[in-house]
C-alpha positions as CSV (number, residue, x, y, z in Angstrom):
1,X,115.4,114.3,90.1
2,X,114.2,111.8,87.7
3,X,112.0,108.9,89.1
4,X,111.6,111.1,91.9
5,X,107.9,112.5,92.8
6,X,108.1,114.9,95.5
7,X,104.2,115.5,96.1
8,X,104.3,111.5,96.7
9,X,107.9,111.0,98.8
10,X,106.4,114.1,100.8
11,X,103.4,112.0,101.7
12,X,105.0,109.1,102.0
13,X,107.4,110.4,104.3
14,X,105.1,112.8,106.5
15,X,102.9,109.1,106.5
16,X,105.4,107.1,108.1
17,X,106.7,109.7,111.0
18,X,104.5,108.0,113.5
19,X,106.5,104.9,113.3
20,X,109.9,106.4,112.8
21,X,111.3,105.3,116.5
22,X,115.2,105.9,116.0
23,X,117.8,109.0,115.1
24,X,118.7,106.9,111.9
25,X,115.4,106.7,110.5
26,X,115.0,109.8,111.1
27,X,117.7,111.5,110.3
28,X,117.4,109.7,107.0
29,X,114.1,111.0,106.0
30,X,115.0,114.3,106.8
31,X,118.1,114.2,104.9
32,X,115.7,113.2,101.7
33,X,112.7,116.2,102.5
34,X,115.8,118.7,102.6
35,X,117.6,117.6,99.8
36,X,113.7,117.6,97.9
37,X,113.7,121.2,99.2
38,X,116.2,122.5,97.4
39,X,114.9,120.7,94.0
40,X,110.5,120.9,93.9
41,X,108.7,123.9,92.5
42,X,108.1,127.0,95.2
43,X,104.5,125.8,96.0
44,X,105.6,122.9,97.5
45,X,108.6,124.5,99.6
46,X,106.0,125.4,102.5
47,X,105.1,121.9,103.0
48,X,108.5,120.3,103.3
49,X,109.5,123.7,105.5
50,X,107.1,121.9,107.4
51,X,107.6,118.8,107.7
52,X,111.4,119.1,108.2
53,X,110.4,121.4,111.3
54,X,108.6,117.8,112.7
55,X,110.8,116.0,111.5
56,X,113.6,117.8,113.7
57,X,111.4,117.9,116.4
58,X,110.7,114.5,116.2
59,X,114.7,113.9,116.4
60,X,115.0,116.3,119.2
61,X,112.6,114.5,121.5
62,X,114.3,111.1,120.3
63,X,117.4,111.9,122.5
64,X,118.4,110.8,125.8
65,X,117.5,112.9,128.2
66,X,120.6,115.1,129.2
67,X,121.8,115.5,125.5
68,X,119.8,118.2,124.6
């Protein structure tokens, strides 16, 4: 995990949801908060646990109706 600050790619990541518009952007950012997950300290396990629930919730309303 080296170069890598989860407090800060947390923010970022939560800061730039609003203007994530497609599955691939996404998907990519909540590829990077679960893989973080699995890595930062305990304390910081409940905010990614929630922001990878908005983030999937965010991808879920992104599909075309019928594909749910």
């Amino acid at each position: 995990m080296s170069g890598v600050t989860p407090y800060i790619t947390l923010a970022q990541i939560a800061g730039r949801m609003k203007d994530m518009n497609t599955h691939e952007a996404v998907n990519e950012a909540l590829d990077e908060v679960e893989y973080l997950f699995e890595v930062i300290p305990p304390e910081l396990q409940d905010p990614a646990e929630t922001l990878i629930s908005q983030l999937r919730e965010k991808l879920k309303n992104l599909e075309p109706p019928g594909q749910r």
